[in-house]
KETIDO-764447 format. One record per atom (N, C-alpha, C, O): x, y, z. Coordinates in nm, 4 decimals. Layout:
BEGIN
<pt x="X" y="Y" z="Z"/>
...
//
This chain:
BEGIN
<pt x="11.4780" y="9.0015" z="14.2553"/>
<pt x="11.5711" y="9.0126" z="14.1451"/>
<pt x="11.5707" y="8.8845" z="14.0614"/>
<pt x="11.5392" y="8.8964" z="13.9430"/>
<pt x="11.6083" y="8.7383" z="14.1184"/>
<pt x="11.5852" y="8.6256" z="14.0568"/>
<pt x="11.4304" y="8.6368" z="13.9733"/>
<pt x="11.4251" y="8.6264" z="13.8508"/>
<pt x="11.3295" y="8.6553" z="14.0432"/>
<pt x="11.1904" y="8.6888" z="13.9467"/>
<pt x="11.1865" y="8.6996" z="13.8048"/>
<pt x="11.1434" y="8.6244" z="13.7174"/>
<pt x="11.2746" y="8.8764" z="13.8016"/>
<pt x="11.2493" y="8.9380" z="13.7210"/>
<pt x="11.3410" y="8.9171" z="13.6127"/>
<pt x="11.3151" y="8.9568" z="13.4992"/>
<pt x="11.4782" y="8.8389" z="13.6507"/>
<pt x="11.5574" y="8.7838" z="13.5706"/>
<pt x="11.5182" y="8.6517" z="13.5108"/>
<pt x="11.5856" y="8.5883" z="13.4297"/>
<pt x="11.4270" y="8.6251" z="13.5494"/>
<pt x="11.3965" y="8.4819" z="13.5082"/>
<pt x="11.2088" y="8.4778" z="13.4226"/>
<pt x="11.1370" y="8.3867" z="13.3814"/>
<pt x="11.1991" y="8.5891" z="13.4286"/>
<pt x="11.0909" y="8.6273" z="13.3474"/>
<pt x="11.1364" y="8.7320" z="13.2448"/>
<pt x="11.0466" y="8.7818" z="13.1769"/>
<pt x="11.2555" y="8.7706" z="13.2246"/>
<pt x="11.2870" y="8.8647" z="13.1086"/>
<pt x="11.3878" y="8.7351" z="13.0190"/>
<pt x="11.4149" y="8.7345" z="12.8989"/>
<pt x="11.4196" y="8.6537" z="13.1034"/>
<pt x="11.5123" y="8.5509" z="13.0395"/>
<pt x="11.3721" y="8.4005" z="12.9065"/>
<pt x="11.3917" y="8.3421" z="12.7999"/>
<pt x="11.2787" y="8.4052" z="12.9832"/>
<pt x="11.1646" y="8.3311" z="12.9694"/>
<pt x="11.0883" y="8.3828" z="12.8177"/>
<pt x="11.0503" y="8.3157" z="12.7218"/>
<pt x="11.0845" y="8.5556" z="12.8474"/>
<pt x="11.0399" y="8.6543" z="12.7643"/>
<pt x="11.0878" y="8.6517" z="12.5685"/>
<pt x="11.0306" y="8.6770" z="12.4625"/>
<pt x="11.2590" y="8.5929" z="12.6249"/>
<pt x="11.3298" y="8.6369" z="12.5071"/>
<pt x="11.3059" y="8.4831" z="12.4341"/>
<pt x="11.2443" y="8.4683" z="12.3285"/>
<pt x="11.3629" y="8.3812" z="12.5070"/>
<pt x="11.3078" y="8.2683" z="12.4330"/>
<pt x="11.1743" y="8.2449" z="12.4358"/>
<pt x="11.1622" y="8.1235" z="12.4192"/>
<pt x="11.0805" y="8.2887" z="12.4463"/>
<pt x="10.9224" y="8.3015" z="12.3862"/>
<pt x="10.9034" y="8.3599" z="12.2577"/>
<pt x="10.8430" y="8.3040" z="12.1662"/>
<pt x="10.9597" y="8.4822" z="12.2510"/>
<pt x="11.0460" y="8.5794" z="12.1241"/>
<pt x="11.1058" y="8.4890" z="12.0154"/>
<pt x="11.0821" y="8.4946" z="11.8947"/>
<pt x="11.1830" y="8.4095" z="12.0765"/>
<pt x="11.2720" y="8.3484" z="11.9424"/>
<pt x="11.1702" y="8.2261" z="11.8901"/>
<pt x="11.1725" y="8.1700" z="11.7805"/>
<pt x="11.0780" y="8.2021" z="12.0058"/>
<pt x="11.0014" y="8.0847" z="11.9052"/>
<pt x="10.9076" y="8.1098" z="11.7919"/>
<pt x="10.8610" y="8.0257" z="11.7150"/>
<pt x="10.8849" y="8.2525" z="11.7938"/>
<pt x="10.7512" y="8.2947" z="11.7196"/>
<pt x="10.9128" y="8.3612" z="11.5861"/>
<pt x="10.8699" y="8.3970" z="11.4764"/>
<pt x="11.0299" y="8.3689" z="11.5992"/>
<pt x="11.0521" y="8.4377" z="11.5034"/>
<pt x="11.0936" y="8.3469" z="11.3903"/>
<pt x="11.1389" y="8.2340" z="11.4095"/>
<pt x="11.0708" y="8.4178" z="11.2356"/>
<pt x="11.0922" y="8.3494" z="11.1569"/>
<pt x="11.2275" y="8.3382" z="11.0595"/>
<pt x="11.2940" y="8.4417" z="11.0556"/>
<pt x="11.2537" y="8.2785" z="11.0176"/>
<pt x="11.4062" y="8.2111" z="10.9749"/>
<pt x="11.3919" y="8.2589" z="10.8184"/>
<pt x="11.2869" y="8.2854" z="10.7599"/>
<pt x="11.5381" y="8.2632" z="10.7615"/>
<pt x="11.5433" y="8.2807" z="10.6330"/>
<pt x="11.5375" y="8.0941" z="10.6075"/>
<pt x="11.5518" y="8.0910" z="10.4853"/>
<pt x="11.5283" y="7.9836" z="10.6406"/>
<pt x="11.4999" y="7.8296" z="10.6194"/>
<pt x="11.4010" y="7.8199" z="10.6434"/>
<pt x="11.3809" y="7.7011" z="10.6685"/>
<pt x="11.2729" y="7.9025" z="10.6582"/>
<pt x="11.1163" y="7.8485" z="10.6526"/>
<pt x="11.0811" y="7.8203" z="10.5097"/>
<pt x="11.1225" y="7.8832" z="10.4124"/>
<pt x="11.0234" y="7.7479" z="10.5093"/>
<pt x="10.9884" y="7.7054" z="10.3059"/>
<pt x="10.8319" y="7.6961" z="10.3468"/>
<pt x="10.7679" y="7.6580" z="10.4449"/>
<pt x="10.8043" y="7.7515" z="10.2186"/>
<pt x="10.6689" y="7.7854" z="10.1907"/>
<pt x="10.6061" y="7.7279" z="10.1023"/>
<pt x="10.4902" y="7.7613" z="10.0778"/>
<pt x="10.6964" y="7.5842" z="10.0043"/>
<pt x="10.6605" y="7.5462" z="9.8886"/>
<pt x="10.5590" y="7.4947" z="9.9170"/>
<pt x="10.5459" y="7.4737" z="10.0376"/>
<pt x="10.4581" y="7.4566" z="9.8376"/>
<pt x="10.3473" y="7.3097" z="9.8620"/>
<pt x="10.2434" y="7.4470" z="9.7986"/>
<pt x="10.2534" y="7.5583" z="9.7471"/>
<pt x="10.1490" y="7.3536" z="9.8419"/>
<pt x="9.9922" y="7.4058" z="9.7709"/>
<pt x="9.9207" y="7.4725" z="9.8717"/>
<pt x="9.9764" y="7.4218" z="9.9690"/>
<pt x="9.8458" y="7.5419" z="9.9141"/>
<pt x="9.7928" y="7.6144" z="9.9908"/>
<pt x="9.6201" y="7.7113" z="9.9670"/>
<pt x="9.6032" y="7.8224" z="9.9166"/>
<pt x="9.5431" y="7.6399" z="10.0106"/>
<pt x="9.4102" y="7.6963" z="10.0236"/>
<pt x="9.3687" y="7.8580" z="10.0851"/>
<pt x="9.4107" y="7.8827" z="10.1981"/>
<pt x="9.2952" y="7.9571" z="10.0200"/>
<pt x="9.2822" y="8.0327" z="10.0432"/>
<pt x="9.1900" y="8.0867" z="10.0849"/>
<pt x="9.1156" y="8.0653" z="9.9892"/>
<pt x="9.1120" y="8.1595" z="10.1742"/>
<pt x="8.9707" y="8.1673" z="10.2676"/>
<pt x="8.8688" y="8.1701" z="10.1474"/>
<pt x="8.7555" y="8.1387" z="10.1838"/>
<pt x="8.8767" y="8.1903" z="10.0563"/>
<pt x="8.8139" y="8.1682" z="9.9536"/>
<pt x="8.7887" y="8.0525" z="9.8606"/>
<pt x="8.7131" y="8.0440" z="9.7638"/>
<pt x="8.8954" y="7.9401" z="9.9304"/>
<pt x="8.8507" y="7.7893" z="9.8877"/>
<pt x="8.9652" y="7.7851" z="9.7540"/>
<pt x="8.9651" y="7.6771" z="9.6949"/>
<pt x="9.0559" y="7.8836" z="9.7039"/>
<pt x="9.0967" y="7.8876" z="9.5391"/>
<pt x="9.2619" y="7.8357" z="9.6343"/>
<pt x="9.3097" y="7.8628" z="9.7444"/>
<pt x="9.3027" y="7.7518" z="9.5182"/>
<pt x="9.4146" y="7.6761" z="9.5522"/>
<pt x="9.5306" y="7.7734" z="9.4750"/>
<pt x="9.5385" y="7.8255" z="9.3637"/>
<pt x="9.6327" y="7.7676" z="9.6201"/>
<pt x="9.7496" y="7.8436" z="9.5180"/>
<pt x="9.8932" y="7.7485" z="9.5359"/>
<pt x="9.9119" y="7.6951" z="9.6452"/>
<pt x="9.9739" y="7.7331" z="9.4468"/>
<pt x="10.1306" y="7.6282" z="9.4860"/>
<pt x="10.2165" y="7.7708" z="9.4518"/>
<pt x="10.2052" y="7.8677" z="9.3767"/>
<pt x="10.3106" y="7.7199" z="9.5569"/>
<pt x="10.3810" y="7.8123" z="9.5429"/>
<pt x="10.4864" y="7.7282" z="9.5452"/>
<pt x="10.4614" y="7.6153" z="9.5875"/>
<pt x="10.6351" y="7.7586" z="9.5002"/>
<pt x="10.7379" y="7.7355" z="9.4661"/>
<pt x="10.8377" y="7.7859" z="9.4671"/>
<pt x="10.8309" y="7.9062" z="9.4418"/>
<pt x="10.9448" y="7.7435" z="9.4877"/>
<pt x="11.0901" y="7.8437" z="9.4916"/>
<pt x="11.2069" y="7.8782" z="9.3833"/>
<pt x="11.3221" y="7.8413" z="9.3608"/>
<pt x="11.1312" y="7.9516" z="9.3399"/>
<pt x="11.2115" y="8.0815" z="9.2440"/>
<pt x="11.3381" y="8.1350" z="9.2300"/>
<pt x="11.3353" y="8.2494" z="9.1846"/>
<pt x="11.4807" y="8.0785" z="9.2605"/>
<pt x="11.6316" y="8.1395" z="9.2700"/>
<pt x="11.5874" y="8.1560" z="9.4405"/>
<pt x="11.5151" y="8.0694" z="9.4898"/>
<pt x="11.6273" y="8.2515" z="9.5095"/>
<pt x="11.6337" y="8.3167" z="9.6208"/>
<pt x="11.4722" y="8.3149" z="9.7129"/>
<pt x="11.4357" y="8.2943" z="9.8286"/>
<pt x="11.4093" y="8.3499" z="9.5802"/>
<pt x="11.2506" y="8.3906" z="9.6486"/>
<pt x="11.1529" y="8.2625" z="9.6335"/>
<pt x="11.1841" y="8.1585" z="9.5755"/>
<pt x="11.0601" y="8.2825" z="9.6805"/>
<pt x="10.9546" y="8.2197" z="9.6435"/>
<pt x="10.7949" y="8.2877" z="9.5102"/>
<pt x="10.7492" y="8.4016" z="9.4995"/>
<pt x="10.7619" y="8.1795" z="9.4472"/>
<pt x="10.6543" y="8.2605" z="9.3880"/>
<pt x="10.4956" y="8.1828" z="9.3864"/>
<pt x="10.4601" y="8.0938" z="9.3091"/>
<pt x="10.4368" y="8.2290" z="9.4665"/>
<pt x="10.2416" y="8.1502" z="9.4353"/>
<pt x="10.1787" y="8.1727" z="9.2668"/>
<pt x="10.1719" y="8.2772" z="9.2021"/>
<pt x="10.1555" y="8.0934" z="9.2448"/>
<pt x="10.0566" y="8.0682" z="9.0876"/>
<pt x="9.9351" y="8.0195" z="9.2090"/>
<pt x="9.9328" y="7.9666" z="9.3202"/>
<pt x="9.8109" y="8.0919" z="9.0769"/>
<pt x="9.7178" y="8.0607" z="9.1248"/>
<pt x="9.5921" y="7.9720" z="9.0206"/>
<pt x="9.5622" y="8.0101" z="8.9075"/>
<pt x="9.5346" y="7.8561" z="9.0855"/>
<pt x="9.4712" y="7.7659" z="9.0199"/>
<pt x="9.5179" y="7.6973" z="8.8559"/>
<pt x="9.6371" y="7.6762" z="8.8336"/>
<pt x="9.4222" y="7.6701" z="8.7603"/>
<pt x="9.4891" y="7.6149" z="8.6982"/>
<pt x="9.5228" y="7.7095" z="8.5269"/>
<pt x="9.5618" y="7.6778" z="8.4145"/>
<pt x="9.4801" y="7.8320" z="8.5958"/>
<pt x="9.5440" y="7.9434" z="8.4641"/>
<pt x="9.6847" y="7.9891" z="8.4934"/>
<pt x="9.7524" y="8.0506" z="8.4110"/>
<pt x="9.7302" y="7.9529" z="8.6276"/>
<pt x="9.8849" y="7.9236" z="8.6953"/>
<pt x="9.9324" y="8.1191" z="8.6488"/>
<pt x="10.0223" y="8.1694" z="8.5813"/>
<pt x="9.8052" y="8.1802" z="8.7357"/>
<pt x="9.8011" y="8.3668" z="8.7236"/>
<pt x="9.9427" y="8.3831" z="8.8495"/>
<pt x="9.9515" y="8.2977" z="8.9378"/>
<pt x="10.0107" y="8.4611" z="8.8447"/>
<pt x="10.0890" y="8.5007" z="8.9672"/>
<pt x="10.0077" y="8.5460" z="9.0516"/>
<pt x="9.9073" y="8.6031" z="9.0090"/>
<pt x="10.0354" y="8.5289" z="9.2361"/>
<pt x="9.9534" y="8.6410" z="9.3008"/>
<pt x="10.0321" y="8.6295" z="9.4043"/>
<pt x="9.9860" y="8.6636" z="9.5132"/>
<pt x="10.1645" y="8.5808" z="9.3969"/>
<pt x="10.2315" y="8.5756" z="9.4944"/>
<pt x="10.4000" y="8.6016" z="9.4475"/>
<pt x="10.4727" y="8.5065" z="9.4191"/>
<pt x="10.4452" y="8.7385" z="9.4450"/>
<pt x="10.5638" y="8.7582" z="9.3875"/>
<pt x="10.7122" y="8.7924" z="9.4857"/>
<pt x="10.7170" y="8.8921" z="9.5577"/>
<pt x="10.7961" y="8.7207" z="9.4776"/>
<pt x="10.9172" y="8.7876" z="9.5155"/>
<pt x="10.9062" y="8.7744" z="9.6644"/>
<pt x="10.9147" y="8.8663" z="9.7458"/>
<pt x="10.8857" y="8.6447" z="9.6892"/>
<pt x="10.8841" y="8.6425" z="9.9088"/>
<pt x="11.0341" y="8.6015" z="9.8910"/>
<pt x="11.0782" y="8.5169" z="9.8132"/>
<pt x="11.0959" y="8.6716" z="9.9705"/>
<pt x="11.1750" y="8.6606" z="10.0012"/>
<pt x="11.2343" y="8.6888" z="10.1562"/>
<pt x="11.1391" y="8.7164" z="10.2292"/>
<pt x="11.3613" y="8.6906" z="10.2285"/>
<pt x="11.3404" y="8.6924" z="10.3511"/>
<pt x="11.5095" y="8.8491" z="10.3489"/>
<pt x="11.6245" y="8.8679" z="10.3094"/>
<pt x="11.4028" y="8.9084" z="10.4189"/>
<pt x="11.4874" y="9.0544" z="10.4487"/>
<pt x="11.4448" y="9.1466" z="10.5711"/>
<pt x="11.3382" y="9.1937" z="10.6105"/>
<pt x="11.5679" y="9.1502" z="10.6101"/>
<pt x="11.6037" y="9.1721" z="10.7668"/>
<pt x="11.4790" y="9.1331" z="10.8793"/>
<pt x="11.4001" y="9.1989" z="10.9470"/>
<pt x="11.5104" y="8.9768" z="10.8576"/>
<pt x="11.4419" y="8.9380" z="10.9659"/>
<pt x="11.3239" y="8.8737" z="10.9299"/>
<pt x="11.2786" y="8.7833" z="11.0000"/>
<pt x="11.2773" y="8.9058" z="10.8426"/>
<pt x="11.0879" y="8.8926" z="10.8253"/>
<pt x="11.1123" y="8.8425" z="10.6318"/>
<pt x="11.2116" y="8.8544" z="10.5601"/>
<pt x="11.0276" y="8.8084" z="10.6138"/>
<pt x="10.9751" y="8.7326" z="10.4676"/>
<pt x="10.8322" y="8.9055" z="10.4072"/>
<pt x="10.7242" y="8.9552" z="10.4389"/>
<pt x="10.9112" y="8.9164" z="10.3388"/>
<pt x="10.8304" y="9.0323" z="10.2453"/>
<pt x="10.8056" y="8.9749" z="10.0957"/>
<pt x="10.8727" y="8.8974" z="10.0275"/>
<pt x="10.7054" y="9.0305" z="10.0752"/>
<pt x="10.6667" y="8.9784" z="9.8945"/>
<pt x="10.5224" y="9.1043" z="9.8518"/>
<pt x="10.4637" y="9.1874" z="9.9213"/>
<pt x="10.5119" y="9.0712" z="9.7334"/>
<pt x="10.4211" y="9.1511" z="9.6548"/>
<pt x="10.3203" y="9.0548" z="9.6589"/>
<pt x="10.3591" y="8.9395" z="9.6401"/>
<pt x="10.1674" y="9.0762" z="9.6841"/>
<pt x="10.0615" y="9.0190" z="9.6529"/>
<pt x="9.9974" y="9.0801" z="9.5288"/>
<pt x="10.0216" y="9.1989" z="9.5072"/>
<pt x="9.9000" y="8.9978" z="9.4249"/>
<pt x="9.8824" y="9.0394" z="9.3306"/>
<pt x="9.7251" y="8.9841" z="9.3056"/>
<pt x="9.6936" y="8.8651" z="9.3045"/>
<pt x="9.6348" y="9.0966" z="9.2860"/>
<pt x="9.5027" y="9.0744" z="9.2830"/>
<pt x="9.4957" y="9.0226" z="9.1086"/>
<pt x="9.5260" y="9.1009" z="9.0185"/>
<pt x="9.4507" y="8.8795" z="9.0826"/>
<pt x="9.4319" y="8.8399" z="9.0031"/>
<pt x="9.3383" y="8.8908" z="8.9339"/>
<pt x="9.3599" y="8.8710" z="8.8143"/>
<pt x="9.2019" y="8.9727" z="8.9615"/>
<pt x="9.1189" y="9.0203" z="8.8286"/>
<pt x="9.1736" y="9.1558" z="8.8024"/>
<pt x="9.1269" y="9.1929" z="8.6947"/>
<pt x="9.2689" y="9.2660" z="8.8640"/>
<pt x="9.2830" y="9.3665" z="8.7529"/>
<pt x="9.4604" y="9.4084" z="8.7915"/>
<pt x="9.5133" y="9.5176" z="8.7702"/>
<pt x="9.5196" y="9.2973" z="8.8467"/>
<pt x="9.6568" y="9.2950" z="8.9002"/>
<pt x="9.7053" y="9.3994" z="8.9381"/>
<pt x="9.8235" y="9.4140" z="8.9067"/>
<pt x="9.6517" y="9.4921" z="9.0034"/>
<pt x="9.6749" y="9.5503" z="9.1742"/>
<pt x="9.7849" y="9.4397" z="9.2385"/>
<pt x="9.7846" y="9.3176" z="9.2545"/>
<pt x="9.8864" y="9.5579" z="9.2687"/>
<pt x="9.9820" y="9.4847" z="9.3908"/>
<pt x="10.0098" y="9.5532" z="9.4814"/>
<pt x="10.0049" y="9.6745" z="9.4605"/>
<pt x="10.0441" y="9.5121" z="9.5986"/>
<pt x="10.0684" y="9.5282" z="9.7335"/>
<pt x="10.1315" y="9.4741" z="9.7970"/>
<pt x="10.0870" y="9.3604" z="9.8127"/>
<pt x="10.2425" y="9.4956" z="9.8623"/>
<pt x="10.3039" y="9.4983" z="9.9300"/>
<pt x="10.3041" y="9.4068" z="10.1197"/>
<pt x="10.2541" y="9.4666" z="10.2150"/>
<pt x="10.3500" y="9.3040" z="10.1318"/>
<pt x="10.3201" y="9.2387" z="10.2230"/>
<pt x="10.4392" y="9.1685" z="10.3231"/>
<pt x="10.5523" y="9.1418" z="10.2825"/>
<pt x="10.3877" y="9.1424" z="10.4719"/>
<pt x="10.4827" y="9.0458" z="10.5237"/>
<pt x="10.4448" y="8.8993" z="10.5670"/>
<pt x="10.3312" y="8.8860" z="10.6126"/>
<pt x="10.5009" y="8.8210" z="10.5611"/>
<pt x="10.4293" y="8.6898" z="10.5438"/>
<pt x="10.4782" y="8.6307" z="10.6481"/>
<pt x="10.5912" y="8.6651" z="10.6828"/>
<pt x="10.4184" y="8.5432" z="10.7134"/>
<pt x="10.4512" y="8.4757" z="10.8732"/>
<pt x="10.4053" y="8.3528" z="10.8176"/>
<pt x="10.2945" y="8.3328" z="10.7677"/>
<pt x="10.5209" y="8.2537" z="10.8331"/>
<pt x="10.4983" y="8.0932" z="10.8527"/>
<pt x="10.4531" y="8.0224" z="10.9941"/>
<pt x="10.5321" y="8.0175" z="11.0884"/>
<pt x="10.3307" y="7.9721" z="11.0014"/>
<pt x="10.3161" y="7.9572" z="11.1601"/>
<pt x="10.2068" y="7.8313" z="11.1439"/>
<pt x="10.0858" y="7.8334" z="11.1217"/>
<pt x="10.3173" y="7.7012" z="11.1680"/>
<pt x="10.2643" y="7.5796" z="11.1289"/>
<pt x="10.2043" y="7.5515" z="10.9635"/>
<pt x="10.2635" y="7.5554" z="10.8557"/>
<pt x="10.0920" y="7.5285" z="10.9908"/>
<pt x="10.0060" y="7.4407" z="10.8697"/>
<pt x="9.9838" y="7.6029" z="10.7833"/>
<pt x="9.9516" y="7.5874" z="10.6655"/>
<pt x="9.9937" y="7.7132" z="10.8171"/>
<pt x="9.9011" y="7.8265" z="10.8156"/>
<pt x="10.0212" y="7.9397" z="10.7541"/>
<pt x="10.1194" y="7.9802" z="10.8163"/>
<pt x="9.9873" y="7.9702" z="10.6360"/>
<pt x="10.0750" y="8.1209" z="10.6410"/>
<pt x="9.9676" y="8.2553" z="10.6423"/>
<pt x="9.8593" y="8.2701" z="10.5857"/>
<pt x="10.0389" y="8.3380" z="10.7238"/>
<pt x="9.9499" y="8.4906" z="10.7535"/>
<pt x="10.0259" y="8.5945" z="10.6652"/>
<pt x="10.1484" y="8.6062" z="10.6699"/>
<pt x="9.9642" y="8.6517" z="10.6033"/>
<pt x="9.9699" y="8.8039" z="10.4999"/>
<pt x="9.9114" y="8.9110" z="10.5222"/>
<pt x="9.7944" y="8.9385" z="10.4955"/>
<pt x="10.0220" y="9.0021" z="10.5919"/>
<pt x="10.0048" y="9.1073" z="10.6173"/>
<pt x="10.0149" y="9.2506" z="10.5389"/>
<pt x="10.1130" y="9.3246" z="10.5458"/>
<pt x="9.8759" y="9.2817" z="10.4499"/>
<pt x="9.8968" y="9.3723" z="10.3773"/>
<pt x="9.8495" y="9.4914" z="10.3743"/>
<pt x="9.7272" y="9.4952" z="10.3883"/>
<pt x="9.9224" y="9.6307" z="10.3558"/>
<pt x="9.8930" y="9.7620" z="10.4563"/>
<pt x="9.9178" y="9.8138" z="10.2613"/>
<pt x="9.9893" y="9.7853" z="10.1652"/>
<pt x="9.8120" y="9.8971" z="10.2959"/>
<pt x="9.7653" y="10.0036" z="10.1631"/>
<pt x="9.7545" y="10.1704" z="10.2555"/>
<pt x="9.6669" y="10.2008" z="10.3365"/>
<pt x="9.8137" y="10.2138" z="10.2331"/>
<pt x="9.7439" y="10.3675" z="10.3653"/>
<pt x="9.8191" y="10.3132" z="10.4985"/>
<pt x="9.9131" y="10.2483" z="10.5444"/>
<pt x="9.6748" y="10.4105" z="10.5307"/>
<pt x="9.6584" y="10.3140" z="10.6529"/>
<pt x="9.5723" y="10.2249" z="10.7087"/>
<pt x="9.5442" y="10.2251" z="10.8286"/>
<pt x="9.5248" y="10.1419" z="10.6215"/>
<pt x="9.4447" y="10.0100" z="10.6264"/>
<pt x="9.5266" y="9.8568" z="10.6333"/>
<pt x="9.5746" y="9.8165" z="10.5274"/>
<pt x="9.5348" y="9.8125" z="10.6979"/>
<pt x="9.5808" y="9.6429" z="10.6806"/>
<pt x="9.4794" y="9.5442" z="10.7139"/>
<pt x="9.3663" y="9.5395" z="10.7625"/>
<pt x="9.5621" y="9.4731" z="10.6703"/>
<pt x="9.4476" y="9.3724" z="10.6925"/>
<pt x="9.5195" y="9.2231" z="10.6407"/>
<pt x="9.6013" y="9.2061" z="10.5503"/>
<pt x="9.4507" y="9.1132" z="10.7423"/>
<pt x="9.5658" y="8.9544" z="10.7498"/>
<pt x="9.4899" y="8.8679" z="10.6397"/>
<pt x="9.3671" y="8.8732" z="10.6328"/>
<pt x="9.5342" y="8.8206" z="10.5888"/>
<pt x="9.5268" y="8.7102" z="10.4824"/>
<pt x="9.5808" y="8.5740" z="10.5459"/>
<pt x="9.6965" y="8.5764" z="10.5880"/>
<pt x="9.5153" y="8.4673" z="10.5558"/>
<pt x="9.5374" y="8.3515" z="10.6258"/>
<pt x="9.5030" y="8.2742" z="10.4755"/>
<pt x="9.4084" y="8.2946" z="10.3995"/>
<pt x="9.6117" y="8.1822" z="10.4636"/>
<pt x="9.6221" y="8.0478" z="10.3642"/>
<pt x="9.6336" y="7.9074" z="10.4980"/>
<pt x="9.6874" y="7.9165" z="10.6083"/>
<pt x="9.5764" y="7.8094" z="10.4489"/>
<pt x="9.6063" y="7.7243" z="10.5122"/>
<pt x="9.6510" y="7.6063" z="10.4301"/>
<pt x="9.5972" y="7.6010" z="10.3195"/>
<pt x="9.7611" y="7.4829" z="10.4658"/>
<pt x="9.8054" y="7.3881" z="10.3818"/>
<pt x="9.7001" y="7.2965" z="10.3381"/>
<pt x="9.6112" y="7.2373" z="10.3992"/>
<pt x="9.7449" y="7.3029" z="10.1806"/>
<pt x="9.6477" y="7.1773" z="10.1262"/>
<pt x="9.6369" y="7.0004" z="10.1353"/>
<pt x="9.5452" y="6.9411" z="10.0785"/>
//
């Protein structure tokens, strides 16, 4: 009994370390697997990414709702958007964006 209480107790704070806060900030500059620099900045409530130095949106409206950070991604050559959840995890933010049923992670890393 001690075991199993002490591995479901272990379980939950493992849980709370990976979860993310409406106080994670995302501002600063951030490299994209593609080498193109994006800054992002905080917008009233949300956050917003400009990208390079034509300062295109491709990062709209992150904001943090129930629980998790959601925003619109925005394909800079024919501005396609989609829908995403964004995970702060260290140096690194992950973008999780589902079209269908296809997803697929987007990794930025700090500049």
């Amino acid at each position: 009994m001690n075991k199993l209480f002490f591995t479901l107790v272990l379980s939950v704070f493992t849980l709370m370390g990976y979860a993310q806060t409406a106080a994670d900030n995302f501002a600063g500059k951030w490299k994209t697997d593609k080498g193109e620099l994006i800054e992002i900045s905080k917008n009233g409530a949300a956050f917003i990414g400009k990208a390079g130095e034509t300062k295109t949106t491709v990062l709209d409206n992150l904001h943090f709702s129930n629980g998790k950070w959601v925003g619109t991604l925005i394909k800079p050559k024919d501005g396609e958007k989609v829908d995403g959840t964004v995970t702060l995890k260290g140096d690194k933010i992950n973008i999780l964006v589902k079209k269908g049923m296809i997803s697929k992670t987007i990794v930025w890393t700090k500049a």
